[in-house]
N, C-alpha and C positions, 0 to 999 in steps of 0.2 A: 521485605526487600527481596526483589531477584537477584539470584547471582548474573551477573553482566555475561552476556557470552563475547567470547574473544572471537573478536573481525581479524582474521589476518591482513598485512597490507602486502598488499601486490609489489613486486619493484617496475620503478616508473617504467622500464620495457614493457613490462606487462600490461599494465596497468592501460598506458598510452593507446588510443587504437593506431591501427594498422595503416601505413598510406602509401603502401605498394613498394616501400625499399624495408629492410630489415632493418630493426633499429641493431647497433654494434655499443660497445661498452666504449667509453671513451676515459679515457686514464692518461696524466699528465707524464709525457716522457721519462725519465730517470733521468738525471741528469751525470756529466762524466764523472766515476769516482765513486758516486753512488752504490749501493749495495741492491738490487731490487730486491720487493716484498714478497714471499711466495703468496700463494691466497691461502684467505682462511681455512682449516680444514672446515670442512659439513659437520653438523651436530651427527652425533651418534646415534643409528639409529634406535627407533622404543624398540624394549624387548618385547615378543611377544605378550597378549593379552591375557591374563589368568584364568584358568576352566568357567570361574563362577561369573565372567565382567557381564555377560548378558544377564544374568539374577541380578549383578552389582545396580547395571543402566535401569531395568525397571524397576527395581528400587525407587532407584532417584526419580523416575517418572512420578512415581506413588507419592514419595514426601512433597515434591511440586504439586501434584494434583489435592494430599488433604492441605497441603500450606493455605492453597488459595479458596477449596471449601468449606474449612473449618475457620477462618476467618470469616468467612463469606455468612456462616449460620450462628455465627459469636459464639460457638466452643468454647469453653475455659481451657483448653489445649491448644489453643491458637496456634502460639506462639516459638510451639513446641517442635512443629517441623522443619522450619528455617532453622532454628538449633540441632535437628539430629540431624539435617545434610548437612551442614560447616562441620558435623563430625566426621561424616561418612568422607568426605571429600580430604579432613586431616588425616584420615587412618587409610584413603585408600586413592589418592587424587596424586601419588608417588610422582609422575611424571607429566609435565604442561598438557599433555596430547589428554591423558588419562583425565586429568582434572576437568578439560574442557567437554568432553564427553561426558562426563556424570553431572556435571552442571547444565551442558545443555538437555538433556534426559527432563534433567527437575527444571527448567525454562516450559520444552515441552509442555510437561504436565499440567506446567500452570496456567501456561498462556492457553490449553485446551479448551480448561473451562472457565477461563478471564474471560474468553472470546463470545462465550455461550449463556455464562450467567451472571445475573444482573443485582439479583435476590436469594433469598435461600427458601427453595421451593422444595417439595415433596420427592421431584428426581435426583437435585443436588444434595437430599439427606443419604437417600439408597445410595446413589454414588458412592458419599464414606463412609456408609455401613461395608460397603461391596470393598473397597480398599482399603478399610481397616481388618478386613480378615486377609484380605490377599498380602498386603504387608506381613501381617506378622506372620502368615506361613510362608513368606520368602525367607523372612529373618530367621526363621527356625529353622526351616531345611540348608541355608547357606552357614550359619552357625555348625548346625547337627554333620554337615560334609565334608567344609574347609576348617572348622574351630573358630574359634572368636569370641 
């Protein structure tokens, strides 16, 4: 299964096209007596990225990319990468913005070589040979610098 990427939805202003007058917010008057509503505050916003988020995203590209080769060549590890990104995404997915970014990373990945392979050929082997070593010296050099 993919993790689903989140569509944000536009507000109907936006969303609407354009027909030469500005669209304006329309809001029911207060009536006398009434208190008005201030508006909501804005979400807060994300704190800064962590030194390692760029190791973090291709990561998540790599577990997308063997999720969908190693299934693709029947691996007995199939199964196995769809389970370590629901990890990576629990231990590191802290904020909506953040989750959506390491999931789209392993969408990426997958849909890379969804889009390319059909079978499991001779190139889709090297592939996870090639990102089973790049994997685990990410995981080791992000371990060995930040702990984990």
């Amino acid at each position: 299964m993919l993790f689903p990427m989140v569509l944000s939805l536009l507000p109907d202003a936006v969303a609407q096209p354009r027909t030469g007058t500005p669209q304006t917010a329309r809001t029911a008057p207060a009536k006398p007596g009434e208190p008005t509503k201030a508006p909501e505050p804005a979400p807060a916003p994300e704190s800064p990225a962590p030194p390692y988020e760029k190791d973090l995203l291709r990561l998540s590209e790599i577990l997308g990319s063997l999720a969908f080769l190693r299934t693709l060549c029947s691996a007995p590890d199939a199964t196995e990468w769809q389970k370590r990104m629901q990890a990576l995404l629990e231990a590191e997915g802290t904020t909506p913005g953040r989750r959506d970014r390491l999931a789209g990373a392993y969408n990426r990945g997958y849909r890379g070589y969804a889009l390319t392979y059909r079978t499991c050929t001779a190139s889709a082997a090297e592939a996870t040979l090639r990102y089973l070593k790049e994997g685990e010296q990410l995981s080791r050099d992000l371990a060995g610098r930040y702990g984990g």
